[in-house]
C-alpha positions as CSV (number, residue, x, y, z in Angstrom):
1,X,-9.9,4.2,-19.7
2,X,-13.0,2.6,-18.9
3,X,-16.0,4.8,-17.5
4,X,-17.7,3.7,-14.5
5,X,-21.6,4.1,-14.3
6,X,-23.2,5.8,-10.8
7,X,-23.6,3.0,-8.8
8,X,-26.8,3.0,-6.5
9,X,-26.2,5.3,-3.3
10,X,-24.1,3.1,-0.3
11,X,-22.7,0.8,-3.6
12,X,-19.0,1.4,-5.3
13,X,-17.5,-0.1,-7.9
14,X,-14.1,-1.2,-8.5
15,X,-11.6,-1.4,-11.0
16,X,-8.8,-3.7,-11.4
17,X,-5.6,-3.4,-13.9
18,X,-7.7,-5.7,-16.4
19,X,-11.1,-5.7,-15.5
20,X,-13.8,-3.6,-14.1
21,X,-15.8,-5.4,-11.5
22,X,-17.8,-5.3,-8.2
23,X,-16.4,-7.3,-5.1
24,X,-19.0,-9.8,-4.3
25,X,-20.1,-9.6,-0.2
26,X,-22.1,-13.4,-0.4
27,X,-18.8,-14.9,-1.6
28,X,-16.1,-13.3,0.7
29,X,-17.3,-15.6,3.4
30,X,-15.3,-17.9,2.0
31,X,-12.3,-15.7,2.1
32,X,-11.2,-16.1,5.2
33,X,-7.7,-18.5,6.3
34,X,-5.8,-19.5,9.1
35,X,-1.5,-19.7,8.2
36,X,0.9,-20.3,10.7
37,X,4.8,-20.3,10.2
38,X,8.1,-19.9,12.3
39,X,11.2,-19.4,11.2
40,X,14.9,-19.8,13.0
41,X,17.1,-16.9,11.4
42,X,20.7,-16.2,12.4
43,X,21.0,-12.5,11.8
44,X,24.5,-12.8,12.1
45,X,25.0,-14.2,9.1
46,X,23.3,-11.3,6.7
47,X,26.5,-9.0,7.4
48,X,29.2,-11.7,5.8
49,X,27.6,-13.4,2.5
50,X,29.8,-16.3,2.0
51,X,29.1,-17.7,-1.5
52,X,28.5,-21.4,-1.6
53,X,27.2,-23.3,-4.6
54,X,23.6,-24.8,-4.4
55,X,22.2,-27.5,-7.3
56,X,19.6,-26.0,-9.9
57,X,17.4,-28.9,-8.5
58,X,17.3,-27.6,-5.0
59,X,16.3,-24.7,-6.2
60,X,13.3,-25.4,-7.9
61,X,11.8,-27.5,-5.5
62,X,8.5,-25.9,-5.1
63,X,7.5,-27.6,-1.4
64,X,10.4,-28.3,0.3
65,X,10.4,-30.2,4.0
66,X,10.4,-28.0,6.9
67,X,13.7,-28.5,8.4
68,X,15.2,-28.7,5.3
69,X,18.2,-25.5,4.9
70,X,17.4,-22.3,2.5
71,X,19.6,-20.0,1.4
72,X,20.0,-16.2,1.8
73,X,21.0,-13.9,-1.2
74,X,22.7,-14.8,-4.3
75,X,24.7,-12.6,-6.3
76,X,24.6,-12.5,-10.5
77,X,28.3,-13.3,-12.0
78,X,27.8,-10.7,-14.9
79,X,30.2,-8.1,-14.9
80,X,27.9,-5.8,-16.5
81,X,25.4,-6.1,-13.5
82,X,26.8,-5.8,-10.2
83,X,25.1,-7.2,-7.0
84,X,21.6,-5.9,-6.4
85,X,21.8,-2.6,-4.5
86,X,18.5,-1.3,-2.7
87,X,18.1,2.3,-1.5
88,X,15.6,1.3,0.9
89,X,16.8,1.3,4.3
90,X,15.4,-2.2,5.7
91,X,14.6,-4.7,3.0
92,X,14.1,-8.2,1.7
93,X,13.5,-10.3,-1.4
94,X,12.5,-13.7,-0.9
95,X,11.5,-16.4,-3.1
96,X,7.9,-17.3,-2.0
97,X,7.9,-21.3,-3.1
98,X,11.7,-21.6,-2.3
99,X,12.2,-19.5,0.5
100,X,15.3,-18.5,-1.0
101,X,15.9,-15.1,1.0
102,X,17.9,-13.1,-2.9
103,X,18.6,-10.1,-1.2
104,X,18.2,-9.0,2.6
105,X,19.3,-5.7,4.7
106,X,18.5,-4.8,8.2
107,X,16.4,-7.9,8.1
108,X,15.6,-8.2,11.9
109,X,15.8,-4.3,12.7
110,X,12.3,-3.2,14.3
111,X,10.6,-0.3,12.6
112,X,7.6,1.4,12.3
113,X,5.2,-0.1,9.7
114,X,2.7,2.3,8.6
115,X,0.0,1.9,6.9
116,X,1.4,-1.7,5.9
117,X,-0.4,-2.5,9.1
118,X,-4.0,-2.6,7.1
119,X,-2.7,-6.4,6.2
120,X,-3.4,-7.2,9.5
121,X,-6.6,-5.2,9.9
122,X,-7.9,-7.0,6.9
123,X,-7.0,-10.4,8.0
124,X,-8.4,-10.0,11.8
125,X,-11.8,-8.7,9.8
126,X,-11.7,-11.3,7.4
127,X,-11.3,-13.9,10.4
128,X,-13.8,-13.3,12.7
129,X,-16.4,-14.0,9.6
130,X,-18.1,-10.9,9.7
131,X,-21.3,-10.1,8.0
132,X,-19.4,-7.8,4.8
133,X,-23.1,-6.6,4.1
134,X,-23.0,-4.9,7.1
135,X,-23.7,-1.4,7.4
136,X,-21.3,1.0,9.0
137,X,-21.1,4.5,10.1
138,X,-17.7,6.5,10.5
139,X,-17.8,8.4,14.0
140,X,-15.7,10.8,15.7
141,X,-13.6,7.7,17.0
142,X,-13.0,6.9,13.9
143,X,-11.3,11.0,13.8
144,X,-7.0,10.9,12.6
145,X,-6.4,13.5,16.4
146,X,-2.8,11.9,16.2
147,X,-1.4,13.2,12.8
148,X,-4.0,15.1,11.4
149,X,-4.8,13.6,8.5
150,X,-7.5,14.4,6.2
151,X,-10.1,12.4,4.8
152,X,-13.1,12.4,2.3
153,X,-15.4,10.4,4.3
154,X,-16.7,12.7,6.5
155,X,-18.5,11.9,10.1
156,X,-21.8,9.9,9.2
157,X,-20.8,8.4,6.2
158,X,-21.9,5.0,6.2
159,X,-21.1,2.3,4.1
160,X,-20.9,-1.5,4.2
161,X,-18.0,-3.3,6.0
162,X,-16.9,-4.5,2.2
163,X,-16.6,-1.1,1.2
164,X,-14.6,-0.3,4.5
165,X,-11.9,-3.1,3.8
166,X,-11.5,-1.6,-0.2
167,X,-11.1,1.6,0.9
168,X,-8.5,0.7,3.4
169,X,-6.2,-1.7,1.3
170,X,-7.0,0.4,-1.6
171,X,-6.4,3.8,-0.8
172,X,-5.4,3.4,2.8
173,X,-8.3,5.4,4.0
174,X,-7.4,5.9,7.8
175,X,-11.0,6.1,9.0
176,X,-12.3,3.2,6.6
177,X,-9.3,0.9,8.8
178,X,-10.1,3.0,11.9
179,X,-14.1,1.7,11.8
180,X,-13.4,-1.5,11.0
181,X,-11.5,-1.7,14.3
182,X,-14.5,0.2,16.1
183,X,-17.3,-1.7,15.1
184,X,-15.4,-5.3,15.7
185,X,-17.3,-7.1,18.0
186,X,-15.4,-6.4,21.3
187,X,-14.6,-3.0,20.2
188,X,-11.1,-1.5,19.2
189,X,-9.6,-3.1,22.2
190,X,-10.1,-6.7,21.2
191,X,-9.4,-5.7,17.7
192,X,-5.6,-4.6,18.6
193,X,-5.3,-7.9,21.2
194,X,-6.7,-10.4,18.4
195,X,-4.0,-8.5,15.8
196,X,-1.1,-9.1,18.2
197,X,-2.2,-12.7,18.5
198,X,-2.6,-13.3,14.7
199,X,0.6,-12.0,14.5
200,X,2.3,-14.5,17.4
201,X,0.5,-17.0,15.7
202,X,2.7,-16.1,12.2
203,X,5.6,-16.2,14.4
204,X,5.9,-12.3,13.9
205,X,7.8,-12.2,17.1
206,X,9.3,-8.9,16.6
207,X,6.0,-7.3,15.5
208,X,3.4,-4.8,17.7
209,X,0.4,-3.1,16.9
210,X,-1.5,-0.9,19.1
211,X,-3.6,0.4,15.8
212,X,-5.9,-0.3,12.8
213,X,-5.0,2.0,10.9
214,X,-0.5,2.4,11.5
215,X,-0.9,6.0,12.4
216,X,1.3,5.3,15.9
217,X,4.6,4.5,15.3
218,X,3.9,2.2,18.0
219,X,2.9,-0.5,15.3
220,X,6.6,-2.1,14.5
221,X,7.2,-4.7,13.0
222,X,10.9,-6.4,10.9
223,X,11.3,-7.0,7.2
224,X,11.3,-10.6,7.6
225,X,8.2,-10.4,9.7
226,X,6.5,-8.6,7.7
227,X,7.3,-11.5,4.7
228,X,5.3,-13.7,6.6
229,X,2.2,-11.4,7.2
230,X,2.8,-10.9,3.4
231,X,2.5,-14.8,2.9
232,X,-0.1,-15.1,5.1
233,X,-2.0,-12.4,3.2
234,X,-1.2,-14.0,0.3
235,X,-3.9,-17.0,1.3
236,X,-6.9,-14.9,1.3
237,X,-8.3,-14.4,-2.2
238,X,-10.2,-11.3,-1.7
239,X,-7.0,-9.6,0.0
240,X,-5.3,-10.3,-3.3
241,X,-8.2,-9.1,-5.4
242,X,-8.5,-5.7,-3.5
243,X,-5.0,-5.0,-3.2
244,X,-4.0,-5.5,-7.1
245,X,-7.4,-3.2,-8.0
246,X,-6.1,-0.2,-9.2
247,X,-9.1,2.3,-8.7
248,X,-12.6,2.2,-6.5
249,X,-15.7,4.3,-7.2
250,X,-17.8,4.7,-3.6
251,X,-21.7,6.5,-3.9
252,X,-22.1,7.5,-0.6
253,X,-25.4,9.3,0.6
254,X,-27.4,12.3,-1.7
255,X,-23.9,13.1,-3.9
256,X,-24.8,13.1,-7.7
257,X,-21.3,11.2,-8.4
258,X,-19.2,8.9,-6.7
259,X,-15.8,9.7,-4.8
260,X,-13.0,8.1,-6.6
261,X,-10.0,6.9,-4.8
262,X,-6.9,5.0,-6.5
263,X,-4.3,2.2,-5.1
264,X,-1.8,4.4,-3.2
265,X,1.1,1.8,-5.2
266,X,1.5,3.5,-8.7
267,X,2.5,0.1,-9.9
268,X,-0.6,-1.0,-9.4
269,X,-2.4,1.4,-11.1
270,X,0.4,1.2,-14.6
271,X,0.0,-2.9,-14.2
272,X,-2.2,-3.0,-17.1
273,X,0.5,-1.1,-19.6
274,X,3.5,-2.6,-18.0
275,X,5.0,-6.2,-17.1
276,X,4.4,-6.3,-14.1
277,X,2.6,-9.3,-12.5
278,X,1.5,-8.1,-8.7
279,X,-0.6,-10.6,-6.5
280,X,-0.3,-8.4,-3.8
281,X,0.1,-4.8,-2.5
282,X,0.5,-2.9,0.3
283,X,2.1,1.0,0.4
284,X,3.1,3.0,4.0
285,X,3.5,6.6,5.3
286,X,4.2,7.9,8.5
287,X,7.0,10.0,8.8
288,X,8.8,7.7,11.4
289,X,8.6,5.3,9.1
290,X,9.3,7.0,5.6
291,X,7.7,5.6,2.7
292,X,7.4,1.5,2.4
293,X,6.2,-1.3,0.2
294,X,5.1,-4.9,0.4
295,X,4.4,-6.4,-2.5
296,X,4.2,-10.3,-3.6
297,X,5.2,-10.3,-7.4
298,X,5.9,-12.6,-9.8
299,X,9.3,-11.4,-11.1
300,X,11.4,-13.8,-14.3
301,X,8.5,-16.2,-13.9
302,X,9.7,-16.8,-9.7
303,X,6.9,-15.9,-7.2
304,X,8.6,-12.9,-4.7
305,X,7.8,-11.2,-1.9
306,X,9.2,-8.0,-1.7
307,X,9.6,-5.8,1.5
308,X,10.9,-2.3,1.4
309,X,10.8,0.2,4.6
310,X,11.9,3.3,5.6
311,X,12.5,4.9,2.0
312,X,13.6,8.8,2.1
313,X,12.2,9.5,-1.1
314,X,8.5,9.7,-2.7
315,X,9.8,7.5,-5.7
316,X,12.5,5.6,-4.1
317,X,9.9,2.6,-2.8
318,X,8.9,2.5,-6.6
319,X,12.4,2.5,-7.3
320,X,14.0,0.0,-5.6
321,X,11.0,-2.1,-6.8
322,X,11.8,-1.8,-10.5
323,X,15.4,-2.4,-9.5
324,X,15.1,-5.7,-8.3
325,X,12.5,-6.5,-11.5
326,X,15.4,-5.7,-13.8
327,X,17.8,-7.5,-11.5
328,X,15.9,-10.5,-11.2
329,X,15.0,-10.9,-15.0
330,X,19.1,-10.5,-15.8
331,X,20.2,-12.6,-13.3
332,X,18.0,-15.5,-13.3
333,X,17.9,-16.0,-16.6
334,X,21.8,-15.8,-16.7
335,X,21.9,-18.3,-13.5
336,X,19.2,-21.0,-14.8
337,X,21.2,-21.0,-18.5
338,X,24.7,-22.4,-17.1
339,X,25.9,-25.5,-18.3
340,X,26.7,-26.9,-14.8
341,X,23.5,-25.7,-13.4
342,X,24.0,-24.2,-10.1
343,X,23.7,-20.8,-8.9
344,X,25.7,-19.0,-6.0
345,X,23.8,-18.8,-3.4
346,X,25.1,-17.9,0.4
347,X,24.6,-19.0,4.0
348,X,21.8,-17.6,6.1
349,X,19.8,-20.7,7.1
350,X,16.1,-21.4,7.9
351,X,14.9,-24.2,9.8
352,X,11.3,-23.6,8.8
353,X,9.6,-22.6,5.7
354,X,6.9,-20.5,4.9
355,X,4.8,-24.1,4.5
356,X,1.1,-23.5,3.6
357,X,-0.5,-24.3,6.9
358,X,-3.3,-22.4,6.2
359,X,-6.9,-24.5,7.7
């Protein structure tokens, strides 16, 4: 493991699964990006999966048009693996450059989100082109008086906005996403309006946030909503580089060594030793809305967004996340080897893709 020097008081360090390195403030102005999809789903459709047959070539198109028809789950013909089973209670697997939903369940039921809800908070921040030099100080508004939670940035802690956004995609620090809501130009207020209108704008229809942070279980949102705040995530490159960092290292005031948080997804943090490829992370935790997962992975060399809500367990998330890897590496590498070329794919349509409309 690699041993992080004391940074200078108010700086932190981060680590990622393959390099140590220090988020740069000057370039993240960049960052920011505008993405705007719909989709037309018949829900009906999820509860009957009739198998139809679909060409290898349609498949692999990487860009296809916008009205053109995608295809919900498809099932592996092995005997040995049955169909992909998921312990989570609301879930979906889709194809990012296909839009191939593989595997969907309780697609369009509304649910609390959590802490997934940082996405959001990140993307409003990242949008409004705010200074991340900036200094900020965590108040008593910035307090956890609904659940209680603790925290180890105390009242006074201050810290640049930068270090705000790492600690809340990071480690899901509730008063890092908290203070970036507070000290929004506007104030919380027109934070929470401008996140419900970046999520209308993503055609997240069945999505509400009255929160930074996802400490309400008024914040709901649907498993195929939430794949197109993942996509739309996805477009900012310093989203992607925070959330795929495995640990962060913050000096903060007088304290002779730095707090150390770690990414709340443990696949994250065992990316370096494992085959995992992640692009993006997001974990969740309220207990109305059990433990969930966003992830966009690259999976049997296919780019996948992965959505996983309302898990009992504290492993089952991680779980159901490992069982689609294996599933995916069987199947599509038994599907794409067939003579006739064509995988079984069945019916739930979309009328428009996840295009990148992103200004």
């Amino acid at each position: 493991m690699c041993t992080i020097a004391l940074a200078p008081a108010g700086q932190a360090t981060a680590k990622s699964p393959s390099k140590k390195h220090t988020v740069s403030a000057a370039k993240s102005k960049k960052y920011s990006a505008r993405v705007s999809s719909q989709y037309r789903v018949n829900p009906d459709k999820t509860k009957a999966m009739r198998p139809v047959k679909l060409h290898a070539h349609a498949r692999k198109s990487a860009k296809p048009a916008l009205d053109a028809e995608m295809f919900d789950s498809f099932e592996g013909k092995s005997s040995s693996n049955a169909n992909l089973s998921i312990a989570s209670t609301k879930a979906l697997v889709m194809n990012q450059n296909t839009h191939e939903i593989i595997y969907s369940k309780n697609l369009d039921t509304p649910t609390p989100i959590a802490s997934v809800t940082k996405l959001m908070t990140a993307m409003v921040v990242l949008d409004a082109k705010l200074n991340l030099s900036d200094q900020v100080s965590i108040t008593d508004m910035d307090v956890d008086y609904l659940k209680g939670t603790s925290s180890r940035l105390p009242v006074g802690t201050t810290m640049t906005r930068e270090d705000l956004l790492n600690l809340a995609l990071i480690a899901s620090e509730n008063r890092a996403a908290s203070a970036l809501a507070t000290t929004y130009p506007g104030g919380k207020a027109r934070f929470i309006q401008d996140m419900n209108a970046k999520a209308a704008s993503l055609g997240m229809m069945n999505t509400h946030f009255e929160d930074s942070t996802g400490l309400t279980s008024n914040n709901v949102s649907t498993a195929m909503d939430l794949a197109k705040m993942v996509h739309a995530a996805y477009q900012y490159p310093l989203i992607r580089q925070i959330t795929t960092t495995s640990d962060y290292d913050l000096s903060v005031g007088h304290r002779r060594q730095p707090i150390h948080f770690h990414n709340t997804n443990a696949l994250v943090r065992e990316s370096t030793n494992s085959s995992w490829e992640i692009g993006l992370s997001k974990t969740g935790y309220i207990s109305e809305a059990g433990r969930c997962l966003v992830m966009q992975a690259t999976i049997a060399g296919e780019p996948l967004i992965l959505v996983l809500l309302d898990s009992v367990g504290k492993l089952t998330r991680i779980g159901d996340a490992r069982r689609i890897k294996k599933w995916m590496e069987h199947n599509y590498s038994t599907l794409t080897s067939e003579k006739e070329g064509s995988i079984v794919l069945t019916g739930l349509s979309m009328s428009k893709s996840l295009s990148d409309e992103s200004n």
